[in-house]
Structures are given as C-alpha cells and as structure tokens.
C-alpha positions in Angstrom: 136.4 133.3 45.8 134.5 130.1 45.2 130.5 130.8 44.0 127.6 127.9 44.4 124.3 128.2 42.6 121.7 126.3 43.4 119.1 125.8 41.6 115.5 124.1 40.9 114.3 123.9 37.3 111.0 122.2 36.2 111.4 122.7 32.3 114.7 124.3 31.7 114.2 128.2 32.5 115.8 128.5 35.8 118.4 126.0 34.8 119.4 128.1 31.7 119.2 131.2 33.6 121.9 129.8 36.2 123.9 128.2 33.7 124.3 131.3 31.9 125.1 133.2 34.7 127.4 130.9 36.2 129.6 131.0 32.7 130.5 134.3 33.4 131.5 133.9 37.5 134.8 133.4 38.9 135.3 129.9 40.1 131.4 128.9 39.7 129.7 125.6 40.3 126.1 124.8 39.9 124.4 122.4 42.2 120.6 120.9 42.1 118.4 121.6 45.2 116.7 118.7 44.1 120.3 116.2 44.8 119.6 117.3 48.9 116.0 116.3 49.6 117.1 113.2 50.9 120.4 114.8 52.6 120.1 115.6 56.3 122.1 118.9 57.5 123.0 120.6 53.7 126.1 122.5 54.0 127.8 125.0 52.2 131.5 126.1 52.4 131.3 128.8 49.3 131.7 132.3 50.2 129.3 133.5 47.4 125.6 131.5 47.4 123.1 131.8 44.7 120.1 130.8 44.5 117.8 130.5 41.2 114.6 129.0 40.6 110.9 130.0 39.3 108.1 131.8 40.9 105.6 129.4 42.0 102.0 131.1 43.3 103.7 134.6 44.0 106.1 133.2 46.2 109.3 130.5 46.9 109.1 127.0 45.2 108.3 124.4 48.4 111.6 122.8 47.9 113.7 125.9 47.6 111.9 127.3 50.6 112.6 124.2 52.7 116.2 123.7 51.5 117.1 127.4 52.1 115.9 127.0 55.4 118.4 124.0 56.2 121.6 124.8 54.6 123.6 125.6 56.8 125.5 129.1 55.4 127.8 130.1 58.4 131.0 129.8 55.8 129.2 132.0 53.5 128.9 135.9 53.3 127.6 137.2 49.9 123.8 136.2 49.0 122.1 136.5 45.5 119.3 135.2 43.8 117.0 134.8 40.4 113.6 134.5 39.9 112.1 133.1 36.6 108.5 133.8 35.2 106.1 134.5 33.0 103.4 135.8 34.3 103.1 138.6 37.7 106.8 138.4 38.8 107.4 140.3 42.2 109.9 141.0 44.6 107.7 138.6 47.7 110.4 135.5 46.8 113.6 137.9 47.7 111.9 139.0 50.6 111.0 135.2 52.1 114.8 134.5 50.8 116.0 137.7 52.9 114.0 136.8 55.9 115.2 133.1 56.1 118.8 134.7 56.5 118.0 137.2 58.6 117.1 134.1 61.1 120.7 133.1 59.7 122.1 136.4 60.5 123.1 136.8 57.0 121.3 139.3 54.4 120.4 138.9 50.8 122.6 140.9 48.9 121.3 140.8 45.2 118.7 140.0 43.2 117.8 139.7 39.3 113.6 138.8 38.2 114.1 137.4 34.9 111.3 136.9 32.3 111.0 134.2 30.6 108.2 132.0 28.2 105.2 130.5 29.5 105.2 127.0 31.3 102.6 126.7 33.7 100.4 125.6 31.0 97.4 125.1 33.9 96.5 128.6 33.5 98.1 129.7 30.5 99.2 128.2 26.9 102.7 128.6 25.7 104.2 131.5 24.5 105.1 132.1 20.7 108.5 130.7 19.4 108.7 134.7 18.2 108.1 135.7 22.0 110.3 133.1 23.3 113.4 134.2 21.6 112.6 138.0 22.9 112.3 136.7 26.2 115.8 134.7 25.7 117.9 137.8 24.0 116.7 140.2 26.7 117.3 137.3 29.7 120.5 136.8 28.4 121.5 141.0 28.8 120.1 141.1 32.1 121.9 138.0 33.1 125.0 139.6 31.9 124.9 142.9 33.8 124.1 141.0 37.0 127.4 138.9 36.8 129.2 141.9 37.1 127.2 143.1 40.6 128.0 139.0 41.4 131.6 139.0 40.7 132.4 141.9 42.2 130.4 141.3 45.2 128.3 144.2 44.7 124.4 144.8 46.3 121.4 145.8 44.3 118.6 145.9 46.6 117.8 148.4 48.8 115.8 148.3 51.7 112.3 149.5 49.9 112.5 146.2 48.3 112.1 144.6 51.5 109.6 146.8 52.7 107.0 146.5 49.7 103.9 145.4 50.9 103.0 142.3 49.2 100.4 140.9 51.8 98.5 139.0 48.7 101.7 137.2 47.7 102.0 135.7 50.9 98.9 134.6 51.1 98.7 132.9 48.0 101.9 131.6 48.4 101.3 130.5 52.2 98.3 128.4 50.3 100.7 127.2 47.9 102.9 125.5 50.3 100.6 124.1 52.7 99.0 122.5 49.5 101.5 121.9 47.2 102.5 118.5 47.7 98.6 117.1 46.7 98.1 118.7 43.4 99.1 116.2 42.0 95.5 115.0 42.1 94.1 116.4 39.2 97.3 114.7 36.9 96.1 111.9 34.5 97.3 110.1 31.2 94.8 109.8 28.6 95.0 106.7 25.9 98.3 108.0 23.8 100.5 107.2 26.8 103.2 104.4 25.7 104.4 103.8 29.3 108.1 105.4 27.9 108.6 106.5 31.8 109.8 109.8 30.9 107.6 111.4 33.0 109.1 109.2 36.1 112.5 110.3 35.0 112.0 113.9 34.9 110.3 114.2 38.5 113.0 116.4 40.7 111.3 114.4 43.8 110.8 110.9 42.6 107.0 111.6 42.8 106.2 109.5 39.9 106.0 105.7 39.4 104.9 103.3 37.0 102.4 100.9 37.8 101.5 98.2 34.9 102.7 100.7 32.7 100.7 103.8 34.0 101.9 106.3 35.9 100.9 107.0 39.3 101.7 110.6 41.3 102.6 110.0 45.1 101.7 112.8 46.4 104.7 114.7 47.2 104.6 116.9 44.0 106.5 120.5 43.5 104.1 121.1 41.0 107.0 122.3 38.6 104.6 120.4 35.4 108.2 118.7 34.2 105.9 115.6 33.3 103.5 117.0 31.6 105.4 119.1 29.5 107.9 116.9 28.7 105.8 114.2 28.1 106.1 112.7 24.1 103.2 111.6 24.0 101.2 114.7 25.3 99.2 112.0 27.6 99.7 113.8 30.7 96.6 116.2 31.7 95.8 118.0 34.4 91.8 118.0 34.6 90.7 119.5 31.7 92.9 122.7 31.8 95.5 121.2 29.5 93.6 119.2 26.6 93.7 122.5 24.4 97.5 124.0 25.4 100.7 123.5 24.0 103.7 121.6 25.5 107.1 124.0 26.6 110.6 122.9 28.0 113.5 125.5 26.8 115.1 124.2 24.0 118.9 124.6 25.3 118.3 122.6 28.0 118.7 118.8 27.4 116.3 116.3 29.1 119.4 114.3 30.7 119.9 117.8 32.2 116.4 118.2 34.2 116.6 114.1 34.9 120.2 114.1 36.7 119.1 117.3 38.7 118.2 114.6 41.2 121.3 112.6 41.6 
C-alpha cells in the first residue's frame, strides 16, 4: 500500500519530522508542497496521504491550506497528519485539515503534534542546543509510535478532537492567511549582506530576488523565515525584532534539502 507525505519545511523541522517517519512506512515517498504551486489540478494516486508541516499563527500554513484544498484525493482512503512547533501547539490545524476533506468526503484519520526548537525568531530567540536535543530524542519516540498507527492504518483521533472549541485559533489564523503573503514588508538586509543569494535559493515560493546585489521580497511570502535564518551573513532582519536573536535551521537537514523542496 503505497504512502505520500507531503510536506512544507521552512528551516528543517517539518522536513525531519516526515523524513523520519517516512523511514519507518511501507512503501513511503516524500513529496514537497512547495514543487505544486505552479501545477494546476495536483493529483494523488496513493492510498495512504500524509501531510506534515509547522503551525503557522494557530492554524494551517497558507500553502498547505491551499494545496490541500486542490489535490485531488478520490484514489486515496487513509489521512494523517503532523504538526511541528514550539510554541502553543493545538489541535485547530487537524481540524481545518478534517474539514477540507469532509468537503472531499474523506475524513482525517490520524494525527501526531510534535515539539520541536524555536524558529520563529520574530517573537521568540532560539532554543538552547541542550533543549534542542530534548525536543529531538522525545520527537523521534513520538514519531515512532505513530508509524505503527500509520502502517497499520489505524485512527487516533476521536471526535472531541474535532469538537474542541478553538474560536481564537481561527481567528488568528483567518488573519494570518488573508495577510500572509505581505509580511514580507518589514524584511531588510543590513550592511554584512555579501549578495551570496542564499536567501533567493531557500525561498519555497521564489519570493526572493536579487536586485544589484540586494535582495528584494515580492510579496508572495509564506512567512516560513528560511531566509532569515539561513542567512550567513545574519543580514536579513525583520524590523527590529531580530537584531538581538539567534539564527536556527535543524542541523540534520541539509540546505540543498530546503532549496530543491521547490523543484
């Protein structure tokens, strides 16, 4: 029984998370959400879908919210998902998963939320290298245990999961979305930059481009902060929330890896 993960990763979380997972799956690929933005009609013939990716604002990512919504799932029947995060992880991103397939007539099935370190370093600096490998022993156990629920087709979420009211997460998450796309505003690159175009490589949605050198944000951001924290240099800023925190991507995930999500 063939298994598809799709995923969106900004710095390496979600990636690591479904990479581990899929390891440990029967007849597993992953595939980038990121590869379809430019793809008209997604469509997947795998019986098993996954879907992982980071909480963004309380809520779905724009771009997983939007694929989900397109892919067209008729071939499949089992549904699971991950959530990575650091900070206020909730169950509002398996509910707007369960509701888009409802409208599908399909049904999430299960569901893992997965701490991980710090890297929305807008609001928060970076976690500890001590606290960082806590968060990556106990991911990997979780992770584990759910591939056994996944391979054997198994549900973990009842229907109190569903019902939870989280009325502020979809607020702040309806916010998100409508505004997503221009928050890349408030990005800038202070003297140190060197014009290395990292930062235009690492974009999931080409939203980056250099201009005599400089980088320039197109307005179409996902707000996942992979040019930021990836940047060398530590140029990139975002106003003057970032000029005192630290820099995170996870450290078993390669920087060809986050730039060929794309293609």
């Amino acid at each position: 029984m063939k298994t598809t993960i799709y995923y969106f990763t900004g710095t390496g979380n979600s990636l690591k998370a479904a990479k581990d997972l899929c390891e440990k799956l029967n007849s597993c690929e992953l595939t980038p959400i990121a590869k379809f933005l430019e793809m008209e009609d997604p469509e997947s013939t795998s019986e098993k879908i996954g879907f992982f990716f980071p909480l963004y604002y309380s809520g779905l990512p724009k771009i997983v919210l939007d694929f989900v919504k397109e892919l067209d799932v008729d071939k499949s029947n089992y549904f699971f998902a991950g959530v990575t995060s650091a900070e206020d992880i909730n169950e509002y991103p398996l509910q707007q998963l369960e509701m888009i397939l409802r409208e599908k007539e399909k049904r999430l099935n299960a569901g893992l939320l997965i701490n991980m370190p710090n890297n929305y370093i807008i609001g928060y600096d970076i976690t500890s290298e001590k606290l960082q490998i806590d968060f990556f022993e106990k991911a990997k156990k979780a992770i584990e245990d759910f591939s056994e629920i996944v391979n054997n087709g198994k549900d973990n979420l009842d229907s109190s999961v569903f019902k939870k009211d989280i009325g502020r997460s979809e607020k702040i998450n309806g916010w998100f979305q409508a505004e997503v796309n221009n928050l890349d505003k408030s990005f800038y690159v202070d003297d140190n930059c060197n014009s290395c175009g990292i930062c235009e490589k690492v974009c999931p949605v080409k939203n980056i481009v250099l201009t005599d050198g400089i980088p320039q944000w197109l307005h179409k951001c996902q707000h996942c902060l992979a040019c930021i924290n990836f940047c060398p240099e530590k140029s990139i800023q975002f106003g003057d929330k970032t000029l005192k925190t630290g820099r995170y991507h996870h450290t078993e995930i390669k920087l060809k890896e986050i730039i060929n999500q794309k293609s």
